[in-house]
N, C-alpha and C positions, 0 to 999 in steps of 0.2 A: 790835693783836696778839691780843687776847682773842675777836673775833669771827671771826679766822682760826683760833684755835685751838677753837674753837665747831666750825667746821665742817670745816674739813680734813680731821681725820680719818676723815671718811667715804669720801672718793676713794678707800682704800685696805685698807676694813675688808671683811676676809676674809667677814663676812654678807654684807653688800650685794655684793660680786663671786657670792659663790653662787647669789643670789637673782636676777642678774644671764643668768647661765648661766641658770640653769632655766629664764628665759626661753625657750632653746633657741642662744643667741650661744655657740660653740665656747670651752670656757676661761673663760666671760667677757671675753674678749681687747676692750680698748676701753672700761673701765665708766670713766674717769674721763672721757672727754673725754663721751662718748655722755650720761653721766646728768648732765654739767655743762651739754651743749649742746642737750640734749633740748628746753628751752623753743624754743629758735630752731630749731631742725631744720630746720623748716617752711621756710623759707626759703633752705635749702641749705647746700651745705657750703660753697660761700665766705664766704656773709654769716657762717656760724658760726667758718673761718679768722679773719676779718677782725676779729671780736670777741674773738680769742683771742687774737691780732694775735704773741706771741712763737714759738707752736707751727708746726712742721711743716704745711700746710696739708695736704701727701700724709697726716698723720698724719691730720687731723682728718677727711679724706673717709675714709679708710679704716675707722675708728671708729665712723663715723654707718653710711657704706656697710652694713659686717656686721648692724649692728643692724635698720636696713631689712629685711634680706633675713631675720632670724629672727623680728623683732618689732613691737613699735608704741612710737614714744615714751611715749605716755601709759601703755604698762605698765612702762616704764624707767623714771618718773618714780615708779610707786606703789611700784617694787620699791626703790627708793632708800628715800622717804618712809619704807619699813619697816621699815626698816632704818635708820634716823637711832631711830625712836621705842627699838625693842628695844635697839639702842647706847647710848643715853642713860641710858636705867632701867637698864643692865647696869653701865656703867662710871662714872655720876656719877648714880649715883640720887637724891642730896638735892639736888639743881637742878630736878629734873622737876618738884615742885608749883610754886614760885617762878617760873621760868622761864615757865612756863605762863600764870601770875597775868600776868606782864607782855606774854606776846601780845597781847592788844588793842593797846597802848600801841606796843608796838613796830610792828607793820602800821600803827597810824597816823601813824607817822613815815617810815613808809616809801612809803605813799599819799600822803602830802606832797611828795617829792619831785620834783626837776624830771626828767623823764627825759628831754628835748631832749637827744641828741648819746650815749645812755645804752643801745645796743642790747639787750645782754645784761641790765642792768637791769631794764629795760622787759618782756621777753621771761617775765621771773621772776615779775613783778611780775603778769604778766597770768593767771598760772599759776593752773590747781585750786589750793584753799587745802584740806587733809585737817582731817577731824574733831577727829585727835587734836593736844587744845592743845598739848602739847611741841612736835609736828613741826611746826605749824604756824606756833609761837614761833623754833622754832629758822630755818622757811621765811622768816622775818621776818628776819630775822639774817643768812639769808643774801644776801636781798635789798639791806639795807642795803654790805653787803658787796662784791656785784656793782657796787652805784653807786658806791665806792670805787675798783675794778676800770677799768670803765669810765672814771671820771675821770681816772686816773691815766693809761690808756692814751692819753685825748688830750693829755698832758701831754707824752707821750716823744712824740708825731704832731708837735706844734707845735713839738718841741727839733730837729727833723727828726735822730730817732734810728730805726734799724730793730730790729725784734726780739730780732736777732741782737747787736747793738748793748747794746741795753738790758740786753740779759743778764749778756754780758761788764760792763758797768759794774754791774749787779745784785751780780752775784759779786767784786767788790771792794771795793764798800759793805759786805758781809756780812760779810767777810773767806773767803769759800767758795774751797775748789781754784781753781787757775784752769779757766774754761772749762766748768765744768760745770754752769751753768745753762742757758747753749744748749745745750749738747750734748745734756744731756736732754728736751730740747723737738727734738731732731731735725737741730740744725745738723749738717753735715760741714766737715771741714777747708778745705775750699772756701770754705764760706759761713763760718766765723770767722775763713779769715787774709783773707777781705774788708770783716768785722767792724772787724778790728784795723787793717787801711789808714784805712778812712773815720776810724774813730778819732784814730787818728797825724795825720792832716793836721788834725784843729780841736785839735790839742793835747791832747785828752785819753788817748792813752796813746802808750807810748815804749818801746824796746825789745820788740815784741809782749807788755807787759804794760800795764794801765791803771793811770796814774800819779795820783800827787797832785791833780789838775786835774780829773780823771776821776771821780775820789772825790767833790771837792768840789761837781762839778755835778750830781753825783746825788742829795747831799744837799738839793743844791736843790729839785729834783726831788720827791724825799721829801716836805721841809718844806712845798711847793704841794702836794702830796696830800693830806696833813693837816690843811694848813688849809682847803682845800673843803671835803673829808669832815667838817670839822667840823658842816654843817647838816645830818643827819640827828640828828646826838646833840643837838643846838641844840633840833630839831623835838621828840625826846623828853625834852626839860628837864634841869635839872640834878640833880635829885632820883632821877630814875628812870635815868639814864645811871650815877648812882653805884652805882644797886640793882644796875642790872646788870653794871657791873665788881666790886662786892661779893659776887654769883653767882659769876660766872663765870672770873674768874681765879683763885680757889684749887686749883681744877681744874683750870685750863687745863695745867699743868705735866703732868697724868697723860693729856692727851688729846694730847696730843706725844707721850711715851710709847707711843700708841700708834701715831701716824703711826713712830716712830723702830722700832717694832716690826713694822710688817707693810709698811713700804716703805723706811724705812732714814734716817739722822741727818742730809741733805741735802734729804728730798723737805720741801713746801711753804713755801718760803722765806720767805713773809711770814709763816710763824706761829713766826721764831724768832728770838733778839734776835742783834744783833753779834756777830761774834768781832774778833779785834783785824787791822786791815786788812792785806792782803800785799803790797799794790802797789809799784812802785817809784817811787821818788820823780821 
């Protein structure tokens, strides 16, 4: 949660959408998928669907699409970067020397890893590395990050769950509205009460809600995510994994705050703990 809440809130921070624009992209319309999928562009919009694996795929061409047509990845990638650094010194300035001190440490935990099966990962991983040690600390961060992503996504592949699937069970793990994690990501009505079919027939939900069953295998779910992702923090030892939860979480509360501030008290699900589950039993 600490490294989601590390980054998150940049998808959403009013600089980097401006910095965005001036690119010349109308609005900025598109800066979360564009400057998350910027490393893999190259490769198109489906491989970059396919690594996103819950969203919209129409959403994710459409995003890359505009940016094409005003700009170049690698300046979506610097106008981000510069905006992570100004962010960071603005709203948790006493992390920036610290956090810094631990980039090296962290890229080599990150350069350790396996990226077989890890597209998005890999994609980041291969990325310009900037000057400045914060962004490049924090680029490290979110590297590790991505390989959690990644892992986690072949986890729902191999549950043989869809997207849309995932979501709805996402959003009862949390305790979230129903429905509103696909939805946000683009499902329609369509695509969730076919959600909700596949669901019902392996038992995991009931009454077009996901029940008790539903819950539980998600936590499964979870718990294999976690204990993968534990070899990046493995690779950074136990000493320096505590500096950096020591860093980084007394903050993290105020860097929510700002996701809950410029995109509202639902957006980046992984950066936010439980609510008490709604499902039906």
């Amino acid at each position: 949660m600490a490294s989601h809440r590390l980054v998150g809130w940049i998808y959403w921070d009013p600089g980097a959408i401006e910095r965005y624009a001036a690119l010349g992209v109308p609005g900025g319309v598109g800066y979360y998928i564009a400057s998350r999928g910027a490393p893999l562009a190259a490769a198109g919009n489906a491989a970059v669907a396919a690594a996103f694996y819950s969203i919209l795929p129409a959403f994710v061409a459409g995003s890359l699409d505009l940016a094409r047509t005003h700009t170049t990845f690698a300046r979506v990638i610097e106008a981000r970067d510069a905006a992570v650094g100004d962010g960071l010194r603005r709203f948790v300035p006493e992390i920036v020397e610290p956090l810094s001190e631990l980039g090296p440490y962290l890229w080599e935990a990150a350069d350790r890893l396996e990226p077989s099966g890890r597209v998005l990962f890999a994609a980041h991983r291969e990325a310009a590395r900037p000057d400045d040690p914060v962004v490049s600390a924090w680029l490290a961060v979110n590297c590790i990050r991505e390989w959690r992503g990644d892992t986690h996504w072949a986890l729902i592949v191999a549950s043989g769950l869809t997207g849309v699937q995932a979501g709805l069970l996402h959003d009862a793990y949390l305790g979230y509205p129903g429905e509103w994690i696909p939805r946000s990501r683009g499902a329609d009505d369509d695509a969730v009460g076919a959600a909700l079919a596949g669901l019902d027939a392996r038992g995991l939900a009931s009454g077009g809600l996901v029940n008790a069953a539903g819950i539980a295998f998600r936590e499964q779910i979870e718990q294999e995510t976690d204990r993968l992702s534990e070899a990046a923090w493995r690779l950074l030892g136990a000493d320096r994994t505590d500096a950096f939860l020591d860093l980084v979480e007394p903050v993290g509360a105020r860097l929510l705050e700002r996701i809950d501030a410029t995109a509202g008290p639902e957006w980046m699900p992984a950066a936010r703990a439980r609510r008490p589950p709604t499902a039906s039993s």
